[in-house]
C-alpha positions as CSV (number, residue, x, y, z in Angstrom):
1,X,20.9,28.3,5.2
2,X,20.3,30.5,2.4
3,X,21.8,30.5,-0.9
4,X,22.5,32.4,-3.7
5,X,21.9,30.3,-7.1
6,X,23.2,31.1,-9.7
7,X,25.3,30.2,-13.2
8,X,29.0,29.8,-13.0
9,X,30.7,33.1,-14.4
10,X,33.1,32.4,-17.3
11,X,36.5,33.3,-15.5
12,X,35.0,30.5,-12.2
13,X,36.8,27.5,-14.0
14,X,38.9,26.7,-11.6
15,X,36.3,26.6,-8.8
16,X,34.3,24.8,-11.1
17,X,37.2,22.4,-11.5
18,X,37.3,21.5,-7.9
19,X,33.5,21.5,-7.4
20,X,33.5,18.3,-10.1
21,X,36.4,16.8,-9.4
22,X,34.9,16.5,-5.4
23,X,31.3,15.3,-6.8
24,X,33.7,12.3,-8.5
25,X,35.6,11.6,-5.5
26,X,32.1,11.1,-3.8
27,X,31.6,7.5,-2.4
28,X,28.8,7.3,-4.5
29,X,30.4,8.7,-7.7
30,X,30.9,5.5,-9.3
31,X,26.8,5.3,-9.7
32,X,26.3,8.6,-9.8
33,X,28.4,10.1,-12.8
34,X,29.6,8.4,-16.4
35,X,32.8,10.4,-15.7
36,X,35.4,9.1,-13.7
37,X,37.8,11.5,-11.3
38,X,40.6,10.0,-13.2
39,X,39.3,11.4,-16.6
40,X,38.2,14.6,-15.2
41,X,41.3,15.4,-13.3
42,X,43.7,14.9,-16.4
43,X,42.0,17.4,-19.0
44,X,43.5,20.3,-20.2
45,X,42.7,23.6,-18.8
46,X,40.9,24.6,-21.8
47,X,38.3,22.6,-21.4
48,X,37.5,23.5,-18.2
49,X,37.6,27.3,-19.3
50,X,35.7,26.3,-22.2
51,X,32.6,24.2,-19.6
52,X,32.8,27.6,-17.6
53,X,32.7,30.1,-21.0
54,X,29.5,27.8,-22.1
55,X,27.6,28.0,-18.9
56,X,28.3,31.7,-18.7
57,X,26.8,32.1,-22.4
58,X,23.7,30.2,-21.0
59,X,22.1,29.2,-24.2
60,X,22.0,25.5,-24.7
61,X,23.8,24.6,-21.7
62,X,24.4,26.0,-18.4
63,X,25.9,25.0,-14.6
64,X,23.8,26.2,-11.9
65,X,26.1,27.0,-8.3
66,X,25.0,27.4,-4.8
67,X,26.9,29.7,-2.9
68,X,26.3,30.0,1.0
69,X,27.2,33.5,2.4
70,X,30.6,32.7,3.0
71,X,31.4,32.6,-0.8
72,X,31.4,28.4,-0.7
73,X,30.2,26.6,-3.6
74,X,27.9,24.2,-1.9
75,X,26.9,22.1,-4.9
76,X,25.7,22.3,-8.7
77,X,23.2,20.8,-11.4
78,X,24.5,21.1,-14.8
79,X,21.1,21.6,-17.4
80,X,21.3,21.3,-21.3
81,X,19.4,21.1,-24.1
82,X,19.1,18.1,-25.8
83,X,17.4,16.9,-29.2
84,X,16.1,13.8,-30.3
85,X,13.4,11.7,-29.0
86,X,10.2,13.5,-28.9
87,X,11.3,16.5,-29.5
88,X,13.9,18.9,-27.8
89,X,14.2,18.4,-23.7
90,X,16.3,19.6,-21.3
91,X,18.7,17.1,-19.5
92,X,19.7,17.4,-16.4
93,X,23.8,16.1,-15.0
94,X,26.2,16.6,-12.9
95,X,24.0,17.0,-9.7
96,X,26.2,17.1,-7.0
97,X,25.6,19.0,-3.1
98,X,28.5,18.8,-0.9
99,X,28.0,16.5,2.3
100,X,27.8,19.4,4.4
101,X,24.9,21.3,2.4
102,X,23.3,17.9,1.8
103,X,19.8,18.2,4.1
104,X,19.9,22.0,3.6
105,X,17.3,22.8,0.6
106,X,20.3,23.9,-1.4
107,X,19.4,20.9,-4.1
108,X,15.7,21.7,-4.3
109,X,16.6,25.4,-5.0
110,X,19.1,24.1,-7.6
111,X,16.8,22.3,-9.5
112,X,14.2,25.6,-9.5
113,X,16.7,27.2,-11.0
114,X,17.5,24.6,-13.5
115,X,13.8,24.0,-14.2
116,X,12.8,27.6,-14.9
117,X,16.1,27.9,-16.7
118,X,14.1,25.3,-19.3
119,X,10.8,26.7,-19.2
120,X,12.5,29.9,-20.1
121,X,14.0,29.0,-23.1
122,X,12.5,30.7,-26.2
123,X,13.9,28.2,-28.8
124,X,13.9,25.1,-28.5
125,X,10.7,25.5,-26.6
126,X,10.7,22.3,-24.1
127,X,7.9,20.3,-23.2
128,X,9.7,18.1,-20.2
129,X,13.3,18.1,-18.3
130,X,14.4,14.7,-17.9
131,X,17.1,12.8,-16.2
132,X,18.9,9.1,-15.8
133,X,19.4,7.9,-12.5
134,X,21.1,4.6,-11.1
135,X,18.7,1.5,-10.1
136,X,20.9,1.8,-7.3
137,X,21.2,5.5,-6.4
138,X,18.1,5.7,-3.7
139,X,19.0,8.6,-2.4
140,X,19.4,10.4,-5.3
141,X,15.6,9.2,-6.9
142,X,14.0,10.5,-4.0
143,X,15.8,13.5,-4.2
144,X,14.3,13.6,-7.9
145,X,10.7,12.4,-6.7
146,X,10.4,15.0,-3.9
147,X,11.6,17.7,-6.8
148,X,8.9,16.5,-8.9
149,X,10.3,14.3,-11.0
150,X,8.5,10.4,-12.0
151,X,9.8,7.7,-13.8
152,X,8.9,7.9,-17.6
153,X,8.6,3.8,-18.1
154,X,12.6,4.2,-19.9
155,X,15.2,2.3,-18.8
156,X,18.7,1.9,-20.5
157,X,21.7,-0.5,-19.5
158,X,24.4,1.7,-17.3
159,X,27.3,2.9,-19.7
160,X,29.3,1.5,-17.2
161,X,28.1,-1.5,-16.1
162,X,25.4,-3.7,-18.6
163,X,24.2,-5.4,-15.7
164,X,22.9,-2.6,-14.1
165,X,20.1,-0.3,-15.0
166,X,19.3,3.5,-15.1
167,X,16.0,5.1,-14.9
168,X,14.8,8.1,-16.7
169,X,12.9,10.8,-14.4
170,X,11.1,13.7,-16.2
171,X,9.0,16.6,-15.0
172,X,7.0,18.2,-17.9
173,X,6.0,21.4,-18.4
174,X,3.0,22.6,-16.6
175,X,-0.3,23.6,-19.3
């Protein structure tokens, strides 16, 4: 299936309302997102116009859509920049493909778009895009892997749970 990828537009909040609020009512949303569908259900308008306005200005952060040729959102990877650490870095959240687009090439082509989105930046120049993923999200790290993504060595307790770990994925910047 092809796609057209692309960042969400500033008057798209309310699709980009129900595109989240589905990723959190995924079975695997409770590893998968620090957000609950509870939380994100109850805020305000505003702040969904505002997450749309942001991505539409593109400049430190900026949802990526996939939209199959009948005009459905079939999933989104949310990139921004981030300081501290070594330097600046890109993060990558809110990766979500619907079910039915899973299997598709959809989230490969997401994260191009994100990644090149990074590379393109003219200030902060970043050296790596990086990501945390569950100890118990499989699917989801070999989704990273097969994107290009390894495990850095960094591992921080899950906001959610202490007992649980997350891993951090990066893919740096090609010389």
């Amino acid at each position: 299936m092809d796609y057209l990828i692309r960042s969400v537009r500033a008057d798209e909040w309310r699709r980009l309302k129900e595109l989240r609020l589905a990723a959190l009512a995924d079975p695997l949303a409770g590893i998968a997102f620090n957000q609950t569908w509870e939380t994100a259900s109850a805020l305000p308008d505003e702040e969904w116009q505002e997450r749309a306005r942001r991505s539409a200005v593109g400049r430190e952060i900026v949802t990526f859509i996939g939209e199959d040729g009948g005009g459905c959102w079939g999933g989104m990877v949310t990139a921004l920049v981030e300081g501290g650490g070594a330097g600046p870095a890109v993060d990558i959240v809110g990766v979500y493909v619907r079910p039915e687009h899973r299997g598709t090439g959809l989230a490969r082509a997401l994260f191009e778009a994100a990644t090149a989105w990074a590379w393109g930046l003219a200030a902060p120049v970043v050296e790596c895009v990086r990501l945390w993923v569950h100890e118990g999200n499989g699917r989801a790290a070999g989704l990273y892997r097969a994107v290009g993504f390894v495990a850095s060595g960094r591992t921080m307790a899950d906001p959610k749970d202490a007992a649980a770990r997350e891993v951090e994925m990066v893919v740096w910047r090609a010389a």
